[in-house]
LOMARVEX-930337 format. One record per residue (C-alpha): residue number from 1; residue in three letters; x, y, z. Coordinates in nm, 3 decimals, decimal comma, m for minus. Example, Ala and Ser with C-alpha at 12.3 -4.5 7.8 and 13.67 -1.06 7.14 Angstrom:
BEGIN
+-----+--------+---------+---------+---------+
| num | residu |    east |   north |      up |
+-----+--------+---------+---------+---------+
|   1 |    ALA |   1,230 |  m0,450 |   0,780 |
|   2 |    SER |   1,367 |  m0,106 |   0,714 |
+-----+--------+---------+---------+---------+
This chain:
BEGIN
+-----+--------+---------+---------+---------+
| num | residu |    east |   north |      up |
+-----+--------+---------+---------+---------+
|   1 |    UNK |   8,149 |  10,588 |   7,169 |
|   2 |    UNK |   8,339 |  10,687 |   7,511 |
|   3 |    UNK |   8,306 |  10,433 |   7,760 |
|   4 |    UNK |   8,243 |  10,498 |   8,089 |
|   5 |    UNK |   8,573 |  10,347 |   8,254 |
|   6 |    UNK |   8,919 |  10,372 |   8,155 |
|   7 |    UNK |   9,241 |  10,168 |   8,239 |
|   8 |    UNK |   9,610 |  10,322 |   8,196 |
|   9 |    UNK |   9,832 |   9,995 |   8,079 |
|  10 |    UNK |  10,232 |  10,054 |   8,161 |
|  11 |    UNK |  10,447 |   9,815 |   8,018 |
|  12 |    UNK |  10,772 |   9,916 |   7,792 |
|  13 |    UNK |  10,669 |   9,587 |   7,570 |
|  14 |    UNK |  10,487 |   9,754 |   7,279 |
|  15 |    UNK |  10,338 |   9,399 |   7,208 |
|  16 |    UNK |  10,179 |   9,394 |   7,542 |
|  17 |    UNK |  10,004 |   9,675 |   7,518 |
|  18 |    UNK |   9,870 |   9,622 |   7,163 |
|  19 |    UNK |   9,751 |   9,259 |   7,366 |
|  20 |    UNK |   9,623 |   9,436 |   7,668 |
|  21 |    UNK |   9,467 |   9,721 |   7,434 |
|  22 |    UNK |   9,277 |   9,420 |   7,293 |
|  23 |    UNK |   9,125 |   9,246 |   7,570 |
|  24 |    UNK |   9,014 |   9,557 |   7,712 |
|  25 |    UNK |   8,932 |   9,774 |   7,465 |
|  26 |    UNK |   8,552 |   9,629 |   7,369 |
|  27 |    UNK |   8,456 |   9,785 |   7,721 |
|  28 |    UNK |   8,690 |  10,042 |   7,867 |
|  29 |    UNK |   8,909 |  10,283 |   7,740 |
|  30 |    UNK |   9,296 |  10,238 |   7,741 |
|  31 |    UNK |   9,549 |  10,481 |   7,781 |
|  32 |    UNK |   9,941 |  10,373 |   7,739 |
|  33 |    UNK |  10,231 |  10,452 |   7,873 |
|  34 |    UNK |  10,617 |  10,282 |   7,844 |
|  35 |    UNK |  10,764 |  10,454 |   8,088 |
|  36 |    UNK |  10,739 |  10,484 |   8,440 |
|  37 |    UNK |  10,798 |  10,893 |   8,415 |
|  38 |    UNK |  10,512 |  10,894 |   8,133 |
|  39 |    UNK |  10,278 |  10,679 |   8,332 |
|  40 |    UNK |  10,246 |  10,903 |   8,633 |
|  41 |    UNK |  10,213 |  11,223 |   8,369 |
|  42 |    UNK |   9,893 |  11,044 |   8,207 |
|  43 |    UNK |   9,777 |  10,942 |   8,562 |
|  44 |    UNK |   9,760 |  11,253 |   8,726 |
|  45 |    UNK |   9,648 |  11,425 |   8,389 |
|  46 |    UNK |   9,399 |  11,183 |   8,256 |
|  47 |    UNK |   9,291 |  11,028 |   8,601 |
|  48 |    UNK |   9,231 |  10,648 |   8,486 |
|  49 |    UNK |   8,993 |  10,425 |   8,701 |
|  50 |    UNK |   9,235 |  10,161 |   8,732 |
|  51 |    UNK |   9,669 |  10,101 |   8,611 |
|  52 |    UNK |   9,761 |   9,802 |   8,520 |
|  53 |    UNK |  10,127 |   9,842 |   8,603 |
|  54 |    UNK |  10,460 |   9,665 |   8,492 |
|  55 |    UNK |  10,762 |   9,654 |   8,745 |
|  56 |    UNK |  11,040 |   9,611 |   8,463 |
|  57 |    UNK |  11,040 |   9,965 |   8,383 |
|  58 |    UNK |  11,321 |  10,172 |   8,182 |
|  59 |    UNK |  11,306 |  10,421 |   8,381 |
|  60 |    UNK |  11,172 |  10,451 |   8,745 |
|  61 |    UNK |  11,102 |  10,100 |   8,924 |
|  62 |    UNK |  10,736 |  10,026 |   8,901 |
|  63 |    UNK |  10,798 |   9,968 |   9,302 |
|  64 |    UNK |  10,860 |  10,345 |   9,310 |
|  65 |    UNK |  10,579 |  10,438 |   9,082 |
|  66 |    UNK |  10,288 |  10,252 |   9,289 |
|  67 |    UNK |  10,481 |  10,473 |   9,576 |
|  68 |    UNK |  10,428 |  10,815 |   9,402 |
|  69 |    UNK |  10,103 |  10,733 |   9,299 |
|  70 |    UNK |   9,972 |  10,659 |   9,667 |
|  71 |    UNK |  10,170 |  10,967 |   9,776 |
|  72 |    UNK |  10,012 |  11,171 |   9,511 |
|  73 |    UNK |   9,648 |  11,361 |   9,620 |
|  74 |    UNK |   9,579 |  11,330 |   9,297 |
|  75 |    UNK |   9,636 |  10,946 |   9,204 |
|  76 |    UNK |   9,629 |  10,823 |   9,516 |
|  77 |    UNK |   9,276 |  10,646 |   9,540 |
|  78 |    UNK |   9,354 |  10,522 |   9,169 |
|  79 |    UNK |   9,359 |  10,121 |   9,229 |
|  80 |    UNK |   9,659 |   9,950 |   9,081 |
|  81 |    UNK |   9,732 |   9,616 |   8,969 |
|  82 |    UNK |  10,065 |   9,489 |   8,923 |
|  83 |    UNK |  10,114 |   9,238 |   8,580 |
|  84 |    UNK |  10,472 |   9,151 |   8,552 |
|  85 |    UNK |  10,697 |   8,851 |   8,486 |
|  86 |    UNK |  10,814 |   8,858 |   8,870 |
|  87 |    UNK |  10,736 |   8,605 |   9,067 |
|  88 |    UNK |  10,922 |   8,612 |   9,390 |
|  89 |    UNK |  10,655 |   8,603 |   9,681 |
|  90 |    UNK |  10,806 |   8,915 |   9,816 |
|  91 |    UNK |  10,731 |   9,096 |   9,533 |
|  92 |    UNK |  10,393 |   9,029 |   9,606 |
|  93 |    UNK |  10,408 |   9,119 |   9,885 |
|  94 |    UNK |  10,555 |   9,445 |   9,847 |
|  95 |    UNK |  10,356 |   9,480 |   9,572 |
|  96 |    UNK |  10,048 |   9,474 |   9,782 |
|  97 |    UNK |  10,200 |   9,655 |  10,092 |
|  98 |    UNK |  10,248 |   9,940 |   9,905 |
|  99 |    UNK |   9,896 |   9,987 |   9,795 |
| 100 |    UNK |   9,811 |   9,750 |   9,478 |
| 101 |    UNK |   9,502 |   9,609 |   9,469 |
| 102 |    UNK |   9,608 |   9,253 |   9,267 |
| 103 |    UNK |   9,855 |   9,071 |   9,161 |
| 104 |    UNK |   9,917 |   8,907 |   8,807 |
| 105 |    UNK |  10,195 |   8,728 |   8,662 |
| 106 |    UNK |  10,346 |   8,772 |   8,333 |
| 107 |    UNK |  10,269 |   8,532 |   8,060 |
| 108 |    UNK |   9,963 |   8,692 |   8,080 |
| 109 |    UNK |   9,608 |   8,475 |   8,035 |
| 110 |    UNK |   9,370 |   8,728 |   7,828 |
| 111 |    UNK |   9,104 |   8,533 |   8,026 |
| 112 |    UNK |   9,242 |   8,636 |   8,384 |
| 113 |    UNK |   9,344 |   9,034 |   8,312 |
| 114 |    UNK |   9,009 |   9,099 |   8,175 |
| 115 |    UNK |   8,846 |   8,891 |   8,458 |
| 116 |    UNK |   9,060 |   9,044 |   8,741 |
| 117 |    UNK |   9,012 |   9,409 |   8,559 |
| 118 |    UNK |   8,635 |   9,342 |   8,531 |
| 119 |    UNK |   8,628 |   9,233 |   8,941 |
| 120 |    UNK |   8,798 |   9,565 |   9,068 |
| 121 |    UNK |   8,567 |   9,797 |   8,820 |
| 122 |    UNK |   8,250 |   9,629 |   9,032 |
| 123 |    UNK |   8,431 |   9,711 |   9,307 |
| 124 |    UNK |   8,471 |  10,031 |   9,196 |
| 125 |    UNK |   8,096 |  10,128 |   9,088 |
| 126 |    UNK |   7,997 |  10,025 |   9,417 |
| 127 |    UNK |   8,264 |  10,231 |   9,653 |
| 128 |    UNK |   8,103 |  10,513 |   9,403 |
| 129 |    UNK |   7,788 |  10,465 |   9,446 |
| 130 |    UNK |   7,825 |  10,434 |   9,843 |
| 131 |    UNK |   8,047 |  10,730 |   9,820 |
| 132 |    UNK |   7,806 |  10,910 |   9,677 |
| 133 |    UNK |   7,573 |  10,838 |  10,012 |
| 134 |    UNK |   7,822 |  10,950 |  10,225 |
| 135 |    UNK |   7,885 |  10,595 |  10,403 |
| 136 |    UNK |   8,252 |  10,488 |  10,286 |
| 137 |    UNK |   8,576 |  10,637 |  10,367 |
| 138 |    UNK |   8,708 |  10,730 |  10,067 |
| 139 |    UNK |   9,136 |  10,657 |  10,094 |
| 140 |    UNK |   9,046 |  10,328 |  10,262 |
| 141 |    UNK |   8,755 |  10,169 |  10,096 |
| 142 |    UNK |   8,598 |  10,086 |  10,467 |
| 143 |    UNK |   8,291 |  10,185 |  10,592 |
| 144 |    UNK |   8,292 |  10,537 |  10,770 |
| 145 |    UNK |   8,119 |  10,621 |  11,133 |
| 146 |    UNK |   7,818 |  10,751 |  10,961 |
| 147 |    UNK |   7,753 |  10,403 |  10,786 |
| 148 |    UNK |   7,882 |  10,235 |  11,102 |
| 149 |    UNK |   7,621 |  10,422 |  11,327 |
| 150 |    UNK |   7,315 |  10,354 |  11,122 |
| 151 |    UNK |   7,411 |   9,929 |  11,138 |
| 152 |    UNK |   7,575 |   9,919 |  11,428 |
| 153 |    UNK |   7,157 |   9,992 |  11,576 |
| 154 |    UNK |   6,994 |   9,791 |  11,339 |
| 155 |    UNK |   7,225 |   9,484 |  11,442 |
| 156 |    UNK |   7,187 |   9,561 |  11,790 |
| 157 |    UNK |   6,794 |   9,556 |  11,786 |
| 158 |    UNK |   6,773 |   9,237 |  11,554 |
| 159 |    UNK |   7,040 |   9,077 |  11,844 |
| 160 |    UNK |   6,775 |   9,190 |  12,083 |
| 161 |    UNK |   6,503 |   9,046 |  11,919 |
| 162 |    UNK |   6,653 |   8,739 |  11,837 |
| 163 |    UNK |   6,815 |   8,695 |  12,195 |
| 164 |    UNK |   7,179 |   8,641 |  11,983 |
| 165 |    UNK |   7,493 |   8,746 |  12,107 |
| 166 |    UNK |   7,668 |   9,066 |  11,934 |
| 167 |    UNK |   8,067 |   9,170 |  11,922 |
| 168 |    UNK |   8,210 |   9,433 |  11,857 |
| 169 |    UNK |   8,612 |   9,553 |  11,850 |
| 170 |    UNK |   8,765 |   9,856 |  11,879 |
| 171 |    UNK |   9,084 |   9,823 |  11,758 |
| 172 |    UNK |   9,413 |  10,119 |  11,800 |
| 173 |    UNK |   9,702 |  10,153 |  11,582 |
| 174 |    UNK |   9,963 |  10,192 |  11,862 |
| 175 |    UNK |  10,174 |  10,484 |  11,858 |
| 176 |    UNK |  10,014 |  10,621 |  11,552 |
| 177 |    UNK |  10,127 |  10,949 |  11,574 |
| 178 |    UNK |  10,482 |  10,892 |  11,631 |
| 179 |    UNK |  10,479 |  10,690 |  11,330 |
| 180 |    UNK |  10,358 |  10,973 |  11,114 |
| 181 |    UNK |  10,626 |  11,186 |  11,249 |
| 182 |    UNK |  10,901 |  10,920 |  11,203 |
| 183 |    UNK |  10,781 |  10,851 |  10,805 |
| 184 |    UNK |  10,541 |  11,113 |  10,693 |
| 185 |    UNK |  10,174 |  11,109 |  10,635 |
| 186 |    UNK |  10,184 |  10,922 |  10,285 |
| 187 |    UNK |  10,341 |  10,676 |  10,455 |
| 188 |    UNK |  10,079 |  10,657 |  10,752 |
| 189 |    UNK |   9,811 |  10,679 |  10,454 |
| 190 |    UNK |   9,960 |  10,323 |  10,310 |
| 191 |    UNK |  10,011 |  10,169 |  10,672 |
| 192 |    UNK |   9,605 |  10,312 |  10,743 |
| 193 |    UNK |   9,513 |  10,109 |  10,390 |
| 194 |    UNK |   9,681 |   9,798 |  10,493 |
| 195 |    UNK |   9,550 |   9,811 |  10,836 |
| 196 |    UNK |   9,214 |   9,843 |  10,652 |
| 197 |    UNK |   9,256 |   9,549 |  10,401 |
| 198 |    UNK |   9,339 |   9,332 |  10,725 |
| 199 |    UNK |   8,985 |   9,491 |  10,892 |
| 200 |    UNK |   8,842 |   9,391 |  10,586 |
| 201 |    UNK |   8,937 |   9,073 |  10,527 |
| 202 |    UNK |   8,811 |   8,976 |  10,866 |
| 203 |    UNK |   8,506 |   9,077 |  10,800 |
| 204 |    UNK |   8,391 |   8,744 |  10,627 |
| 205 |    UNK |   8,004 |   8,745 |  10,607 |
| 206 |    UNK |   7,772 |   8,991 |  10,460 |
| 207 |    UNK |   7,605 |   9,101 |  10,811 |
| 208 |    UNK |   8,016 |   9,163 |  10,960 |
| 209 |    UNK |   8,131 |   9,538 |  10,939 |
| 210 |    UNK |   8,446 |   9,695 |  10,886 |
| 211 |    UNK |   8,490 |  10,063 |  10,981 |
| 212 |    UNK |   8,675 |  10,339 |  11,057 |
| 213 |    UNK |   8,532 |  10,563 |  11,354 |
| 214 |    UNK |   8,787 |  10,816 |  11,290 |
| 215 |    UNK |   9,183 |  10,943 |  11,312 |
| 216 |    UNK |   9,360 |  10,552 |  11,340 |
| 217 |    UNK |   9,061 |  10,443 |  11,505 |
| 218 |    UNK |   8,861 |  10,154 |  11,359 |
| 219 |    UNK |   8,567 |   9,891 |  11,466 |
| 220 |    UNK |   8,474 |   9,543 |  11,383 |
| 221 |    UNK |   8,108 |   9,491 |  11,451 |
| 222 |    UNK |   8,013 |   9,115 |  11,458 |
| 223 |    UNK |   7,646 |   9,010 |  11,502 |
| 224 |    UNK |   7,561 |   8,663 |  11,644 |
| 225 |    UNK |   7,921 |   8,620 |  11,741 |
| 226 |    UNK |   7,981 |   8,438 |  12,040 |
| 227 |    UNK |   8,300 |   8,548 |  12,253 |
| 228 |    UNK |   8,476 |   8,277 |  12,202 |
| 229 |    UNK |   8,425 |   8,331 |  11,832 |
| 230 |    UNK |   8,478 |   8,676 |  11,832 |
| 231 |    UNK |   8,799 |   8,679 |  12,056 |
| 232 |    UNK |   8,935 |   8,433 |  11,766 |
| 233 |    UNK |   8,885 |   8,667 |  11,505 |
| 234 |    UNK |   9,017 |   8,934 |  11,717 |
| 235 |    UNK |   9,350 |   8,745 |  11,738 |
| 236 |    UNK |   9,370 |   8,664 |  11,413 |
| 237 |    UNK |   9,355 |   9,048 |  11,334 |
| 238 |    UNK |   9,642 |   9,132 |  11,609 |
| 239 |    UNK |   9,894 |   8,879 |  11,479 |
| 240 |    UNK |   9,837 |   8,973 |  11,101 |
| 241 |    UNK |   9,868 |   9,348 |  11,191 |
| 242 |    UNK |  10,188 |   9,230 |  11,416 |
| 243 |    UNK |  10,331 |   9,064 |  11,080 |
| 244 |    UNK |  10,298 |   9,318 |  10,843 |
| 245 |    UNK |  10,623 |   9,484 |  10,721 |
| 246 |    UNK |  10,525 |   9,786 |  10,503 |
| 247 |    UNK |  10,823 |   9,871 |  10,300 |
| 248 |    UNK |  10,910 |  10,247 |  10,270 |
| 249 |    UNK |  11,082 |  10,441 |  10,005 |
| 250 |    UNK |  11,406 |  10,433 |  10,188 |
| 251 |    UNK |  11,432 |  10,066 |  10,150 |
| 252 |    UNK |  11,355 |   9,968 |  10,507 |
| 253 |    UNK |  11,025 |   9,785 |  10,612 |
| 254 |    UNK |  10,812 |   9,908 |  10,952 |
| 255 |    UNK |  10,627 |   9,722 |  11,197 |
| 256 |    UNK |  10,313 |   9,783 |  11,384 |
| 257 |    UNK |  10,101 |   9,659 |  11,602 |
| 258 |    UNK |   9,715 |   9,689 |  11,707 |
| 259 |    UNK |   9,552 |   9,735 |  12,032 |
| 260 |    UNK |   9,216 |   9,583 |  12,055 |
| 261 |    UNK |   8,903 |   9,629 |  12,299 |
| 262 |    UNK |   8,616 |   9,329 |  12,269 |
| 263 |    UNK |   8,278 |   9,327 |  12,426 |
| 264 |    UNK |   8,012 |   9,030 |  12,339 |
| 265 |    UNK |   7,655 |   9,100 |  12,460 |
| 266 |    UNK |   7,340 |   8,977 |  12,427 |
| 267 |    UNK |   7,062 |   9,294 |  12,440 |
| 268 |    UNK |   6,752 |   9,269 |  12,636 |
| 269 |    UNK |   6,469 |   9,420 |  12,382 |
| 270 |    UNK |   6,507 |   9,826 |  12,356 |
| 271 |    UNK |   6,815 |   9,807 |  12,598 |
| 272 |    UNK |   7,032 |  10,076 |  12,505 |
| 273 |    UNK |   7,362 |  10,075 |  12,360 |
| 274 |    UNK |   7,578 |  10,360 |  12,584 |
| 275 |    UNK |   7,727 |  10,071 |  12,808 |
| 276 |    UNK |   7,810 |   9,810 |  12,565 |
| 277 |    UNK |   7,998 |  10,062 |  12,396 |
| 278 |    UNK |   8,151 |  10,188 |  12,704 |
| 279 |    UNK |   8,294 |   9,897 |  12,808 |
| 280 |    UNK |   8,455 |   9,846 |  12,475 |
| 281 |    UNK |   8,619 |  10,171 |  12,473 |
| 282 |    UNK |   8,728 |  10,059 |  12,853 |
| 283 |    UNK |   8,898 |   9,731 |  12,714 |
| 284 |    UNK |   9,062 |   9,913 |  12,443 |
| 285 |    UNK |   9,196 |  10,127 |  12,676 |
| 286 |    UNK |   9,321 |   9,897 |  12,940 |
| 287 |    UNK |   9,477 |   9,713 |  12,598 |
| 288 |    UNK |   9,667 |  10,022 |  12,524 |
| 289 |    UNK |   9,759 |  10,101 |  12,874 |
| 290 |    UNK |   9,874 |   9,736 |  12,996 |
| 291 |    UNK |  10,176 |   9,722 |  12,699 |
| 292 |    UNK |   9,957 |   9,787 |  12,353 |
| 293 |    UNK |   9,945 |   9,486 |  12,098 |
| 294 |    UNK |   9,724 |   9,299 |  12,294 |
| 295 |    UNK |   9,336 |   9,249 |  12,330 |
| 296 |    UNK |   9,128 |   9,320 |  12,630 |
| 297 |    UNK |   8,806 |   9,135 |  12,623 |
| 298 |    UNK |   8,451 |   9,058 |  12,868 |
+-----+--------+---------+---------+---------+
C-alpha cells in the first residue's frame, strides 16, 4: 500500500540505508540516494516530504547540497535533517543556518531517527493543513498577515475584557535590500528563515504569535505581557538576530541585525486598535532611524 509520506535517506553507507530503510519503512516511504549529485536528482524529481541527509558525501559536500536544495524552487520548502558522524558544534550550527530543520549524530539510535522523523511529519500535516486555509507563509513556516489580522482582534478584545496588558513588536531586518543585492535572493530566503526560527522560538506559549506582515517585515504579538516582560523578550530577539552568522556558499558568514518597535497597552472595552498600532509602527521607525539594531519602546 503507498503511504502517504515519504523520506529521501542520503548516506553513501549502503548499511545505513538498509537500517534507516527499516525503521522507517512500516510508515513512510523511502527513497535512497549515495550520492550527493543523485540525491538532489530524486529530490527535485520525486519531491520527498522530508531528507534525511549525510554530510560525508563522495561527491558534493552535504553542506552544499542543503544549499542547492534551499536555492532550488522546487526543493526548497523540503525540510532536511542532517544525520552524520560530525560532531563539531559548528557543524551544527551551519547545519541549521543553512536551512535544516534537526540535527542527529551518527551512531544512530533507531529510537531517536524515527522519533525526530515522526516530530517534523506532525509538523508537517499541520503547516498543510493551515496552508491549505490560507494562514501560514509558506517558505517560512510563520504565520502570514491574514492569520495575524484575524488574532491580533480576538487578543485585543479578550485584553479588553479582561483589563490585561497586550504587546506587540514590529520588528525590521535592517538594510534588507542591500543584502539581497550583495548575496542574491536565495540567500535572503535562508537569512528570512532564520530570522523566522528566532521569531518563532520567542514565541513560547500557545496564545504568543509569530508573523510575517510582509516583504522583511514581521510581528510578535504578546497578550497579557507586561512591558517590562515584553521589552525582555524583545531583547532577547535583537541580540540572537545580532549573533547569527549565516554562512554563504562562498565560504564567508553574514551578519544582521533587527530593528524593533514595542507598544504594551491595556484596551478600554471596544477601543479600537488604529493607535496602538500606530505607535508601534512610530517606534519601529524611530528604531530604524536613530542607528537600526535597537528597540524603541512606550
Amino acid at each position: 500500500m503507498e503511504k502517504e509520506y515519504s523520506v529521501l535517506a542520503v548516506d553513501d553507507e549502503t548499511t545505513n540505508l538498509i537500517l534507516l530503510n527499516v525503521i522507517l519503512s512500516p510508515d513512510y516511504t523511502v527513497l535512497t540516494a549515495k550520492s550527493g549529485a543523485e540525491a538532489l536528482r530524486r529530490a527535485e524529481k520525486d519531491k520527498p516530504d522530508l531528507i534525511l541527509l549525510d554530510i560525508i558525501l563522495p561527491d558534493i559536500n552535504g553542506f552544499e547540497v542543503l544549499s542547492r536544495l534551499k536555492e532550488s524552487p522546487e526543493t526548497r520548502d523540503i525540510p532536511v535533517i542532517i544525520i552524520t558522524g560530525l560532531t563539531e558544534e559548528n557543524d551544527e550550527e551551519r547545519g541549521f543556518f543553512l536551512g535544516a530543520v534537526d540535527y542527529i549524530t551518527k551512531p544512530f539510535k533507531n529510537g531517536i531517527v524515527r522519533a525526530r522523523v515522526n516530530t517534523h511529519m506532525q509538523i508537517l500535516r499541520y503547516i498543510r493543513t493551515i496552508e491549505r486555509l490560507g494562514l501560514v507563509d509558506p517558505m517560512l513556516y510563520i504565520a502570514n498577515k491574514r492569520s495575524f489580522d484575524v488574532r491580533f482582534v480576538q487578543e485585543w478584545r479578550k485584553s479588553g475584557r479582561e483589563q490585561a496588558p497586550i504587546s506587540f513588536m514590529m520588528i525590521d531586518i535592517d538594510k534588507f535590500k542591500s543584502y539581497n543585492d550583495t548575496y542574491g535572493h536565495p540567500q535572503g530566503d535562508i537569512l528570512l528563515q532564520n530570522a523566522a526560527r528566532v521569531f518563532r522560538t520567542a514565541a513560547k506559549r500557545p496564545s504568543d504569535l509569530a508573523a510575517r506582515l510582509g516583504g522583511d517585515e514581521f510581528g510578535v504579538l504578546l497578550p497579557n505581557t507586561s512591558a517590562e516582560e515584553a521589552l525582555a523578550i524583545a531583547e532577547s530577539i535583537r541580540a540572537e538576530i545580532d549573533a547569527l552568522r549565516i554562512p554563504t556558499n562562498n565560504g564567508t558568514n553574514t551578519v544582521t541585525t533587527v530593528s524593533i518597535g514595542l507598544t504594551t497597552h491595556i484596551p478600554k472595552e471596544d477601543e479600537d486598535t488604529k493607535d496602538f498600532l500606530s505607535k508601534t509602527q512610530k517606534n519601529l521607525h524611530l528604531s530604524k532611524t536613530t542607528g537600526r539594531n535597537k528597540i524603541t519602546a512606550n
